[in-house]
SERO-4910 file (N, C-alpha, C, O; in steps of 0.05 Angstrom, whole numbers):
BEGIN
 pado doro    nc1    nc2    nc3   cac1   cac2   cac3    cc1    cc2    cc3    oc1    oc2    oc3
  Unk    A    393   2230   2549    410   2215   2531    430   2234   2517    452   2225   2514
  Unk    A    426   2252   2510    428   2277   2493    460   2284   2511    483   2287   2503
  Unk    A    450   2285   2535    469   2302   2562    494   2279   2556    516   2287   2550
  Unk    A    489   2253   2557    512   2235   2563    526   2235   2539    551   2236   2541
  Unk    A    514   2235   2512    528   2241   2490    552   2260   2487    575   2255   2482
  Unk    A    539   2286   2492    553   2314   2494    568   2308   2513    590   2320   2511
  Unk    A    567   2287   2541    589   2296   2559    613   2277   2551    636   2281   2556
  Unk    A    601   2250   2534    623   2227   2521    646   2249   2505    669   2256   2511
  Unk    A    631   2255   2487    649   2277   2460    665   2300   2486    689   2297   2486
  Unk    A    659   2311   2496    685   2324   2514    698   2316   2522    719   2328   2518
  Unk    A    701   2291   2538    721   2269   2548    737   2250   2524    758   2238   2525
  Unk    A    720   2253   2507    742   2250   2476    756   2269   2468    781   2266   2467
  Unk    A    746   2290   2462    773   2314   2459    780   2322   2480    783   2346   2476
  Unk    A    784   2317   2504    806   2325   2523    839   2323   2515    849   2303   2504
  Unk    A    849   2339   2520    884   2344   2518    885   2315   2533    868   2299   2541
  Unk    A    920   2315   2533    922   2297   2556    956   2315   2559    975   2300   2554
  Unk    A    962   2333   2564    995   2347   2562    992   2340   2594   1014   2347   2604
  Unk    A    977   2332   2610    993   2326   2652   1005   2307   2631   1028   2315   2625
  Unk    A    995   2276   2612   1017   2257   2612   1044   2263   2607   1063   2249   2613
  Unk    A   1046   2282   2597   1071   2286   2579   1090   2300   2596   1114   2299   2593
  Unk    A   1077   2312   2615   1095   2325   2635   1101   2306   2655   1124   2307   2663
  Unk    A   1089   2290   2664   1098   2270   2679   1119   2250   2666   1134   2238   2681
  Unk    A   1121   2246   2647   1137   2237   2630   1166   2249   2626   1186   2238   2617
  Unk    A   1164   2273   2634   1189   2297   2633   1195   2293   2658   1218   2287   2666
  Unk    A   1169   2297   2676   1182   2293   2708   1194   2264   2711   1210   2262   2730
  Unk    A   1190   2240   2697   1201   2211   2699   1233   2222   2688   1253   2224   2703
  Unk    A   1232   2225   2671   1257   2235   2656   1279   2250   2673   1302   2240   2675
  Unk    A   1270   2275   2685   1288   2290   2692   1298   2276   2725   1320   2280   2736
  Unk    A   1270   2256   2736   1281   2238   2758   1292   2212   2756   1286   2195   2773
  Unk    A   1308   2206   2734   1319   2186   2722   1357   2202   2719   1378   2190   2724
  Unk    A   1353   2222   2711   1376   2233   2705   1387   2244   2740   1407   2238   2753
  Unk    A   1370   2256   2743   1371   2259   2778   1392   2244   2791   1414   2251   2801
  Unk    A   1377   2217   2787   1393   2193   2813   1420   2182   2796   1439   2170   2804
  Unk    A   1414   2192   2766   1444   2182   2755   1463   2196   2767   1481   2188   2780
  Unk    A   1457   2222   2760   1478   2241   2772   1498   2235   2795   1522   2237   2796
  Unk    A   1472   2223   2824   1482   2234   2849   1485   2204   2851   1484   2196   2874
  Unk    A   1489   2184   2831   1500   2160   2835   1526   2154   2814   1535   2132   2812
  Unk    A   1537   2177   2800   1569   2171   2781   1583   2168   2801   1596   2147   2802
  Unk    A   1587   2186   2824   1610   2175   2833   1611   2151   2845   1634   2143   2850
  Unk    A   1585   2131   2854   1590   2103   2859   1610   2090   2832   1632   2079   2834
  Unk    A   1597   2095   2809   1606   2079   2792   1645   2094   2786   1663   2077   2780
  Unk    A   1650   2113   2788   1677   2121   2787   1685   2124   2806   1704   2140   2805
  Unk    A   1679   2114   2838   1691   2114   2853   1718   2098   2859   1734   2112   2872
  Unk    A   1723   2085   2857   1740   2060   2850   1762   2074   2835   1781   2079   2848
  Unk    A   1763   2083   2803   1782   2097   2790   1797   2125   2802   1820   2134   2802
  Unk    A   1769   2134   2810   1776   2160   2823   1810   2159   2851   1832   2170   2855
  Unk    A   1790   2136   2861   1807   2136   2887   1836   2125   2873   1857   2136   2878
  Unk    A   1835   2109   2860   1865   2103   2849   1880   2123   2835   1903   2130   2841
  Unk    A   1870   2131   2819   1880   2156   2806   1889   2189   2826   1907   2206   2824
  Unk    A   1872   2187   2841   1871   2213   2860   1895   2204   2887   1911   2219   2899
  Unk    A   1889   2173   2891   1910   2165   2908   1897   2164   2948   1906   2168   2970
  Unk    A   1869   2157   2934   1846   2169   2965   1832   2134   2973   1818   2115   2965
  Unk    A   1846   2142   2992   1834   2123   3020   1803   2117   3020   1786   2131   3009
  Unk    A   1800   2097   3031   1770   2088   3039   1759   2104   3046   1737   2112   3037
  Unk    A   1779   2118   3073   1761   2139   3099   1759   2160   3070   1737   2160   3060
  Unk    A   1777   2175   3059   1772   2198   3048   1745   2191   3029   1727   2207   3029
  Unk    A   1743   2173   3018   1717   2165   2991   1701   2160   3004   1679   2163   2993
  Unk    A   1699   2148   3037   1674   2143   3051   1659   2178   3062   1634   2180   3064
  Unk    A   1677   2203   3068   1675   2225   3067   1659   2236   3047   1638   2247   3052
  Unk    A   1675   2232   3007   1658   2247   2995   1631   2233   2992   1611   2246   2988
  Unk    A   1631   2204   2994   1601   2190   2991   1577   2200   3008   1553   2203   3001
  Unk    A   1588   2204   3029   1566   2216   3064   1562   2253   3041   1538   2261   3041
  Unk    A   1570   2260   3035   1584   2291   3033   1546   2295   3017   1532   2311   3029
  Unk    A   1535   2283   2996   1518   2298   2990   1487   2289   3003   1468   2305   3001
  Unk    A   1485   2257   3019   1468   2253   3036   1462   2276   3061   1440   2281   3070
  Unk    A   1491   2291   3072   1481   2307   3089   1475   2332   3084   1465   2345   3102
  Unk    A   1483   2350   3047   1470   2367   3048   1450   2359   3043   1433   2374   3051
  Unk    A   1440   2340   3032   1413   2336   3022   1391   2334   3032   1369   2338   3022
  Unk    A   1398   2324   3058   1373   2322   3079   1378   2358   3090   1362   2373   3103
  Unk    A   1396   2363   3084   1386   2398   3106   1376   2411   3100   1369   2430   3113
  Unk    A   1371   2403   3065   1366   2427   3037   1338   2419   3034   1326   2432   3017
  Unk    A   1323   2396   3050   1303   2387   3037   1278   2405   3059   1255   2398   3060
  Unk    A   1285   2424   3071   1250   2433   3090   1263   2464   3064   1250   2469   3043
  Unk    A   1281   2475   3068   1289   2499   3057   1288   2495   3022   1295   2516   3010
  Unk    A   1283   2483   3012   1282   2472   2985   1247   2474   2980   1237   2490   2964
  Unk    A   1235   2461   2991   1208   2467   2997   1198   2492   3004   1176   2496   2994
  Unk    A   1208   2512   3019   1198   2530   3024   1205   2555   2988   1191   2572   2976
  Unk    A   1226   2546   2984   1238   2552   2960   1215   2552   2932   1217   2566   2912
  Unk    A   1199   2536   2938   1181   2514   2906   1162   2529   2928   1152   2508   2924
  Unk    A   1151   2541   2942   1127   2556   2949   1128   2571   2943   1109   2579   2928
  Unk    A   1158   2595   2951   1162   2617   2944   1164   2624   2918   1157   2646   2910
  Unk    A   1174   2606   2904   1176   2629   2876   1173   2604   2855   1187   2606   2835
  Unk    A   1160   2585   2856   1144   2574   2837   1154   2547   2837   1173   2542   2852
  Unk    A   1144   2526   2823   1159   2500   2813   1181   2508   2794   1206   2505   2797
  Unk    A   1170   2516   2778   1198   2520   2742   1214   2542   2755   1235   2540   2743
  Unk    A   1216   2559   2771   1244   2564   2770   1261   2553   2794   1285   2549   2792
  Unk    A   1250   2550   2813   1260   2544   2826   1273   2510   2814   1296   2507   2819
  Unk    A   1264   2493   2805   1266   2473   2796   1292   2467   2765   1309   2451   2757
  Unk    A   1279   2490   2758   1306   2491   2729   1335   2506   2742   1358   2505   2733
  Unk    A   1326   2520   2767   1359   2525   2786   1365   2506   2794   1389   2501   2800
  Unk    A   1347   2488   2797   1358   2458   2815   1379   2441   2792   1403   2440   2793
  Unk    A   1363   2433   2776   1365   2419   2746   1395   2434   2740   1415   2421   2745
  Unk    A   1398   2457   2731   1421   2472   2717   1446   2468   2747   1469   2459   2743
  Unk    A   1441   2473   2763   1463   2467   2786   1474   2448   2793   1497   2450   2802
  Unk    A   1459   2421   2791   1467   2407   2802   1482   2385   2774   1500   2368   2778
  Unk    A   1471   2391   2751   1494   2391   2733   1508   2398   2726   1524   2385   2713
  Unk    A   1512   2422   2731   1544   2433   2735   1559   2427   2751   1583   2428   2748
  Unk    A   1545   2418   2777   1572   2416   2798   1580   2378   2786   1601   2366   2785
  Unk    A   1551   2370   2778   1565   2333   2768   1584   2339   2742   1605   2326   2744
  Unk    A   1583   2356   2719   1599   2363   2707   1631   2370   2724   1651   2356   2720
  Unk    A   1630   2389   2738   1653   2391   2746   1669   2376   2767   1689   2383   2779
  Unk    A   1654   2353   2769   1676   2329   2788   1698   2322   2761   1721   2316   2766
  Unk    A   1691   2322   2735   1711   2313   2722   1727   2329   2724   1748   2315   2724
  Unk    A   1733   2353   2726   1757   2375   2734   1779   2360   2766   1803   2366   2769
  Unk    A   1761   2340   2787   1783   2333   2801   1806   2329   2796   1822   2334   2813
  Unk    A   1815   2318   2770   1839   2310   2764   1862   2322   2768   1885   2312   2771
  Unk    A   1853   2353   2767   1872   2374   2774   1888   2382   2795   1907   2397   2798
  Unk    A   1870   2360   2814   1882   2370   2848   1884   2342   2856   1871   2324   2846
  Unk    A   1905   2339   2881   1913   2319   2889   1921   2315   2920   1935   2331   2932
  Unk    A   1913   2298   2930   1920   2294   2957   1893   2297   2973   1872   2284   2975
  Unk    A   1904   2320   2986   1876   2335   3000   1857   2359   2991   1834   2367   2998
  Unk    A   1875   2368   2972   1861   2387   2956   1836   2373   2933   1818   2385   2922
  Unk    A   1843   2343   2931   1823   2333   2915   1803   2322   2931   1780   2323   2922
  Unk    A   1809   2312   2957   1791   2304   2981   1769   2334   2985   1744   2336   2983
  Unk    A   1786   2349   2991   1757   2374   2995   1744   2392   2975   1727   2408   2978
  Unk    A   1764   2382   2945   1742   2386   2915   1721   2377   2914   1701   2391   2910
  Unk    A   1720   2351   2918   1702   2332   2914   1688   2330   2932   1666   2323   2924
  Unk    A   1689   2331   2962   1671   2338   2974   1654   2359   2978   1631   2357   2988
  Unk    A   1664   2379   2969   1658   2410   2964   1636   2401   2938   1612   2409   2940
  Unk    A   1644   2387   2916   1619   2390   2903   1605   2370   2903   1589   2370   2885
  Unk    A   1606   2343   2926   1588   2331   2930   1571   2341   2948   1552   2326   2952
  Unk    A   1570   2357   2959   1555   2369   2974   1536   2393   2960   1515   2398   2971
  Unk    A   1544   2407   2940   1535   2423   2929   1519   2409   2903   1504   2422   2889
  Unk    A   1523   2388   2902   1502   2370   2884   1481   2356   2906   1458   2356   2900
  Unk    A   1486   2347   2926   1459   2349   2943   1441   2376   2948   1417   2376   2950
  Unk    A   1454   2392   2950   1441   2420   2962   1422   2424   2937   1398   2421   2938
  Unk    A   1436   2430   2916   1416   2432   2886   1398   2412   2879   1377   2417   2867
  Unk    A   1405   2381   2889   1383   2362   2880   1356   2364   2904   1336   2351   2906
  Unk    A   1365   2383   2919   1344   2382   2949   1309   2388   2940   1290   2376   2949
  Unk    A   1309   2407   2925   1280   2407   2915   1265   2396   2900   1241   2402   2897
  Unk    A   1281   2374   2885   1272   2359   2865   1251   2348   2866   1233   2353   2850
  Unk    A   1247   2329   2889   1227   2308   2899   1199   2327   2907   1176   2324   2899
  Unk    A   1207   2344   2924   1181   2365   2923   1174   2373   2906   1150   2368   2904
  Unk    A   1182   2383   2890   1183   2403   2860   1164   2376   2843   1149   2375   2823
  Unk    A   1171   2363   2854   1159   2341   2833   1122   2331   2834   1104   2324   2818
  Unk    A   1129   2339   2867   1104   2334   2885   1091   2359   2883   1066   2356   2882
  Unk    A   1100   2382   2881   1079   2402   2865   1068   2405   2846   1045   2412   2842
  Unk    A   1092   2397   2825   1074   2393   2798   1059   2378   2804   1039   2386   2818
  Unk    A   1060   2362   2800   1037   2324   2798   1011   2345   2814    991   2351   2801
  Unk    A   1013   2354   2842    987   2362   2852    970   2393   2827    945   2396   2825
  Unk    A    990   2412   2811    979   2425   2795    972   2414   2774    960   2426   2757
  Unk    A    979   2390   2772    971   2383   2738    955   2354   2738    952   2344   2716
  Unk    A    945   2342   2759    934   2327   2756    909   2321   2781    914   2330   2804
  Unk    A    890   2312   2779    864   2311   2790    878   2290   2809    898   2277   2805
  Unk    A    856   2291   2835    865   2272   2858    861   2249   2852    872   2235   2869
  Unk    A    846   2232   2832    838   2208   2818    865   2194   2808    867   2170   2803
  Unk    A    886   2214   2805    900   2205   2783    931   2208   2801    950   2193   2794
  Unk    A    933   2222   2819    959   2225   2831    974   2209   2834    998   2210   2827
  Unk    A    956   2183   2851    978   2164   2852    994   2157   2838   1018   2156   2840
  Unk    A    976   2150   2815    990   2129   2786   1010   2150   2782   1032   2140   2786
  Unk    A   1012   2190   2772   1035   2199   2764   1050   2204   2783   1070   2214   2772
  Unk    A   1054   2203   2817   1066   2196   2826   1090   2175   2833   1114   2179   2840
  Unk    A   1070   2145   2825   1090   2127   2817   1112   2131   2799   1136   2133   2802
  Unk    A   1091   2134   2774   1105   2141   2751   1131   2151   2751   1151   2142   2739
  Unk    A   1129   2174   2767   1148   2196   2768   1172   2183   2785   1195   2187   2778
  Unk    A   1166   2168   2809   1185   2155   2830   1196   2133   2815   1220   2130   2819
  Unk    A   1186   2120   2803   1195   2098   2796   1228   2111   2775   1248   2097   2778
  Unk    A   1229   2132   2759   1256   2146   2749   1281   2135   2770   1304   2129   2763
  Unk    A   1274   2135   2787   1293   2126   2815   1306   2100   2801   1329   2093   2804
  Unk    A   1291   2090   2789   1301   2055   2794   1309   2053   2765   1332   2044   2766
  Unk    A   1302   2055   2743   1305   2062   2717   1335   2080   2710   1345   2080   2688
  Unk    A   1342   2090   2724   1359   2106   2723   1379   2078   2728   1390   2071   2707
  Unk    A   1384   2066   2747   1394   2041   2749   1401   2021   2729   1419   2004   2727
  Unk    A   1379   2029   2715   1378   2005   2691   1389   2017   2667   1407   2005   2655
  Unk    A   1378   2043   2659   1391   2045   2634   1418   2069   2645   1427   2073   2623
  Unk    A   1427   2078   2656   1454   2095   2659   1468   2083   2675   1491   2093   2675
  Unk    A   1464   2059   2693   1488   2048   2708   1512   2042   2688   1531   2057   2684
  Unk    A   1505   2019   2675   1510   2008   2649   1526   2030   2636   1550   2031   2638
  Unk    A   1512   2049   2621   1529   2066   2601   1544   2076   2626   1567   2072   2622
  Unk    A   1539   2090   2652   1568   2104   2663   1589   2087   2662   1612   2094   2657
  Unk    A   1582   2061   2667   1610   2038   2673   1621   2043   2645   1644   2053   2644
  Unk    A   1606   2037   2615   1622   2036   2595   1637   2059   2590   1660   2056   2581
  Unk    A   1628   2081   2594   1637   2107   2592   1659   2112   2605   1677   2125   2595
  Unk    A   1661   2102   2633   1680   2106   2655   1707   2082   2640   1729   2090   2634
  Unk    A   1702   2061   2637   1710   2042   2628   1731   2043   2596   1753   2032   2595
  Unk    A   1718   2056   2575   1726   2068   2550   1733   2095   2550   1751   2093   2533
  Unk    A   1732   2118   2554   1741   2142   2556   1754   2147   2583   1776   2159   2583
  Unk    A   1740   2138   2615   1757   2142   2640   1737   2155   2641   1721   2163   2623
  Unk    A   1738   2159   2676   1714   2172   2690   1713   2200   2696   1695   2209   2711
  Unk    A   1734   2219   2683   1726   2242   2676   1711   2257   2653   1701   2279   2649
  Unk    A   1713   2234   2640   1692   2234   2618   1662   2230   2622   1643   2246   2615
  Unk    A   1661   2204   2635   1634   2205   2648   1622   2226   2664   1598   2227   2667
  Unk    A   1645   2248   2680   1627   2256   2699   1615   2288   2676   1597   2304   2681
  Unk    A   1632   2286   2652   1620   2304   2634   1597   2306   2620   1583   2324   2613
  Unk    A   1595   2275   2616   1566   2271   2589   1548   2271   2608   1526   2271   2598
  Unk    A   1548   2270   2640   1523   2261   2656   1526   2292   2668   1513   2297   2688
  Unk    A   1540   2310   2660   1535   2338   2663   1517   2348   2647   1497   2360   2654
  Unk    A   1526   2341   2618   1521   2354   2605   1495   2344   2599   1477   2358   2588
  Unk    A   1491   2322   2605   1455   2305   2597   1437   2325   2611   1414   2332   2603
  Unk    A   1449   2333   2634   1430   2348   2655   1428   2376   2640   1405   2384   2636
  Unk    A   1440   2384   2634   1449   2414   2625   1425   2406   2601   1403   2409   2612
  Unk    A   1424   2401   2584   1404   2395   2563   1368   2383   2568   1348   2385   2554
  Unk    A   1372   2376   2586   1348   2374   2596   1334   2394   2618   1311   2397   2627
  Unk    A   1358   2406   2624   1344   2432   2645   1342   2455   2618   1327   2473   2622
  Unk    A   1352   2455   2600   1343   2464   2569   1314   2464   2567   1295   2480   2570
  Unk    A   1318   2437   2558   1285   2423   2554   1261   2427   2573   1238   2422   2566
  Unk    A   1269   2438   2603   1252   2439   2613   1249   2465   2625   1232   2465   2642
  Unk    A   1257   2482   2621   1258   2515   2615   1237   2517   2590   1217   2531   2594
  Unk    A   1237   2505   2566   1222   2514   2542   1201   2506   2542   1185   2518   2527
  Unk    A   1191   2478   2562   1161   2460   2566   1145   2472   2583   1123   2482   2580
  Unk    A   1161   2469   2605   1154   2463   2631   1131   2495   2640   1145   2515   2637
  Unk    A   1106   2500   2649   1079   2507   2649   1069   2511   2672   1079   2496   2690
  Unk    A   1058   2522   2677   1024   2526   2696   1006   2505   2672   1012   2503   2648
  Unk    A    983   2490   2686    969   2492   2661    959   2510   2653    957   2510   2628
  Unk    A    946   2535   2669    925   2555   2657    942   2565   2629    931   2572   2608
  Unk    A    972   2563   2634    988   2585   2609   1005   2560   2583   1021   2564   2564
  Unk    A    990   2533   2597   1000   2521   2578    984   2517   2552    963   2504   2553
  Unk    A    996   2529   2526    985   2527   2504    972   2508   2486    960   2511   2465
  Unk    A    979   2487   2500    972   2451   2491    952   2453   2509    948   2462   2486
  Unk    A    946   2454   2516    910   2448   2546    896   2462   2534    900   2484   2524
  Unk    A    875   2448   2534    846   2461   2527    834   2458   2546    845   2447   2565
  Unk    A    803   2468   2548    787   2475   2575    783   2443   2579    783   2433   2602
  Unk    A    779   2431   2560    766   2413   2580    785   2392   2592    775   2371   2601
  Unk    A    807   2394   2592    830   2380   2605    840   2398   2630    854   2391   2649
  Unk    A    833   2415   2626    834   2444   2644    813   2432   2671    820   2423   2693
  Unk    A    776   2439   2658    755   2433   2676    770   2404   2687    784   2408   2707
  Unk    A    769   2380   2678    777   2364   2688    801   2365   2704    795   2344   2716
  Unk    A    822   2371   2714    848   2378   2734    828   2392   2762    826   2384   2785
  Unk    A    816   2416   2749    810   2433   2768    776   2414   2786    772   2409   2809
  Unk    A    767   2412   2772    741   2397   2788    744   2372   2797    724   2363   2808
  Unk    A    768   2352   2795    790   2334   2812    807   2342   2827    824   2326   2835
  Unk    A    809   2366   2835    817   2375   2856    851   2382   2859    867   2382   2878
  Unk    A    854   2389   2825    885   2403   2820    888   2422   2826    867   2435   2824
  Unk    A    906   2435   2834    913   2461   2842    921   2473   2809    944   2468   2804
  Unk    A    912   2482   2795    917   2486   2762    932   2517   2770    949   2525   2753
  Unk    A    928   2535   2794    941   2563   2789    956   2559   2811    961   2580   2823
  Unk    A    969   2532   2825    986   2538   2845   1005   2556   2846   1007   2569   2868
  Unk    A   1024   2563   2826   1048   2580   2823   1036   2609   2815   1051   2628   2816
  Unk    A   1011   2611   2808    992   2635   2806    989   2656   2839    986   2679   2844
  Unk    A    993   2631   2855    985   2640   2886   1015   2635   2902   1020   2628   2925
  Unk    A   1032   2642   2881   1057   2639   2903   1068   2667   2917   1085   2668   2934
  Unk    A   1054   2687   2907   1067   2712   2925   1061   2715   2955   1075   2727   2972
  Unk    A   1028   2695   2959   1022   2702   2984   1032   2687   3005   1025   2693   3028
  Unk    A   1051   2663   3001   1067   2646   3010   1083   2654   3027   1102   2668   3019
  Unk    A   1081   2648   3052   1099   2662   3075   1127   2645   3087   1123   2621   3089
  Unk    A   1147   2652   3092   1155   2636   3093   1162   2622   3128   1156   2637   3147
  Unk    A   1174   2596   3133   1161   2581   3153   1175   2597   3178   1192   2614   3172
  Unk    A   1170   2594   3201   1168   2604   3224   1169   2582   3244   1162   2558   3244
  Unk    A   1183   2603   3266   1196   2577   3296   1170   2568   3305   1166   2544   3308
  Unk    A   1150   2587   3308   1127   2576   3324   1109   2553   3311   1098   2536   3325
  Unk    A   1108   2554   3280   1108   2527   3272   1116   2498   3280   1104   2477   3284
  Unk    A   1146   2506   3280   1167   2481   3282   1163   2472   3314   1163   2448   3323
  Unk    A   1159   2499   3331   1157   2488   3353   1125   2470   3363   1124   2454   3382
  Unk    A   1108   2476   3347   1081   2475   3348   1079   2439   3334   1064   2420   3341
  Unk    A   1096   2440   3316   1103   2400   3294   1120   2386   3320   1123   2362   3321
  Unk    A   1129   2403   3341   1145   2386   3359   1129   2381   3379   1134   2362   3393
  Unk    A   1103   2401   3386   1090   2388   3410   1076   2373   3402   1075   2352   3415
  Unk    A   1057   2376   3377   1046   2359   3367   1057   2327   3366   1041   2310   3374
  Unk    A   1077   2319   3359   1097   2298   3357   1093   2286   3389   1083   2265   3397
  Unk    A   1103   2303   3400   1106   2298   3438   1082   2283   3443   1083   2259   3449
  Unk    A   1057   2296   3442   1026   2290   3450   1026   2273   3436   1020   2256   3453
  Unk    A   1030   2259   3413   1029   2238   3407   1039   2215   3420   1024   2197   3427
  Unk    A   1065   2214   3423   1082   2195   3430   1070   2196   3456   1078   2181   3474
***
C-alpha cells in the first residue's frame, strides 16, 4: 500500500515542460505554413503591381514545393548531424528572412522580379525543409511512446490553424498597408520566434524546468531524452543504402 502511495506522490510532482514544448513546436508550425502560404494571399496584388502573368506566378508558386521536397532527405540528415536546436533555429531564422524579403520585390520589375521571387521562393522551401523532421525528433526526445501520438497531432494540426488565425490578418494586412507590408510582419513574426526558440528550446537532460521524475518517465516510455547527446556518432547517408531502400521497394512490388 505504502509502494502505491509513494508512487501516486511522484506522478503528482512530475514537471510537465514536453507540454510546453510541444506547444512551441504547435506555434512555430503555425507560423511555418503562414509563411510559405503569404504569397497565396498577395499573389493577386503582387502580380498586378509587378505586372506578372499567370505562367510567371504559376512559376514562383511551384518554386518552393520543388525545393522543398529535395531539401527534405538532406534536411534530415542535417537534424542527425548536428542536433534539433540548431539545425532547426537555422531553419526558423532563414526562412524568415527570405519571407521578409519578398517585400523588397517591389524594387525589380519585369523579369528581374520573376527570378527575385522565385529565387526566394525557393530558398524559403529549402529552409522550411527540416521543419517537419525537426519536429519529429523533438516529440521522439521529449516524450514517452504512450504519448507521441497525441503531441504529434498536436504539433501537425499548426498546419491548419495557421489557416484560421493568419489567413485573415495577412488579407487585412495585405489589404490596409499592401502586401509588402505583409510580407514584413510575417518576417518578422518568424524572426522573433526563432528568438524565442534559441532561449527555450532543450535536451531534456539540460533542461532546467525537468525534474527526474518527468525525466524517469520520458526515458522508461521509451524517449530518446539524450538524442542530440549521441549526434556526433551519426554518419551521414550513403549510395549503398539508397540502393539497398530501392531493392527493397523492387522485392516488394
Amino acid at each position: 500500500m505504502s509502494a502505491t502511495v509513494s508512487e501516486a506522490v511522484t506522478v503528482l510532482k512530475r514537471t510537465h515542460v514536453r507540454y510546453f514544448v510541444v506547444f512551441l513546436l504547435f506555434l512555430i508550425t503555425t507560423v511555418n505554413h503562414a509563411d510559405r502560404a503569404a504569397l497565396s494571399i498577395a499573389g493577386p496584388h503582387v502580380s498586378k503591381d509587378l505586372g506578372l502573368g499567370p505562367v510567371a506566378l504559376g512559376y514562383a508558386f511551384s518554386a518552393f514545393g520543388w525545393s522543398y521536397a529535395a531539401a527534405q532527405i538532406p534536411g534530415g540528415w542535417l537534424l542527425d548531424k548536428f542536433g534539433s536546436k540548431i539545425i532547426y533555429t537555422f531553419s526558423i531564422m532563414l526562412w524568415s528572412i527570405f519571407t521578409l524579403m519578398q517585400g523588397w520585390i517591389g524594387f525589380f520589375d519585369g523579369a528581374a522580379a520573376v527570378l527575385v521571387l522565385f529565387a526566394l521562393r525557393l530558398l524559403v522551401g529549402l529552409a522550411e525543409a527540416p521543419s517537419f523532421p525537426g519536429n519529429a525528433r523533438i516529440v521522439s526526445a521529449w516524450f514517452p511512446g504512450n504519448e507521441r501520438g497525441t503531441a504529434s497531432a498536436f504539433f501537425n494540426s499548426g498546419q491548419y490553424f495557421a489557416t484560421v488565425l493568419f489567413t485573415p490578418l495577412m488579407a487585412w494586412i495585405t489589404h490596409d498597408s499592401g502586401w509588402h507590408a505583409m510580407f514584413f510582419v510575417m518576417g518578422g513574426v518568424g524572426v522573433v520566434f526563432g528568438l524565442i526558440w534559441i532561449k527555450t528550446i532543450k535536451d531534456p537532460k539540460d533542461h532546467p524546468a525537468v525534474n527526474t521524475a518527468e525525466l524517469d518517465y520520458i526515458s522508461q516510455g521509451g524517449g530518446l531524452i539524450g538524442l542530440d547527446q549521441t549526434k556526433s556518432v551519426i554518419t551521414g547517408p550513403r549510395w549503398s543504402d539508397l540502393k539497398e531502400l530501392l531493392r527493397l521497394q523492387t522485392h516488394d512490388q
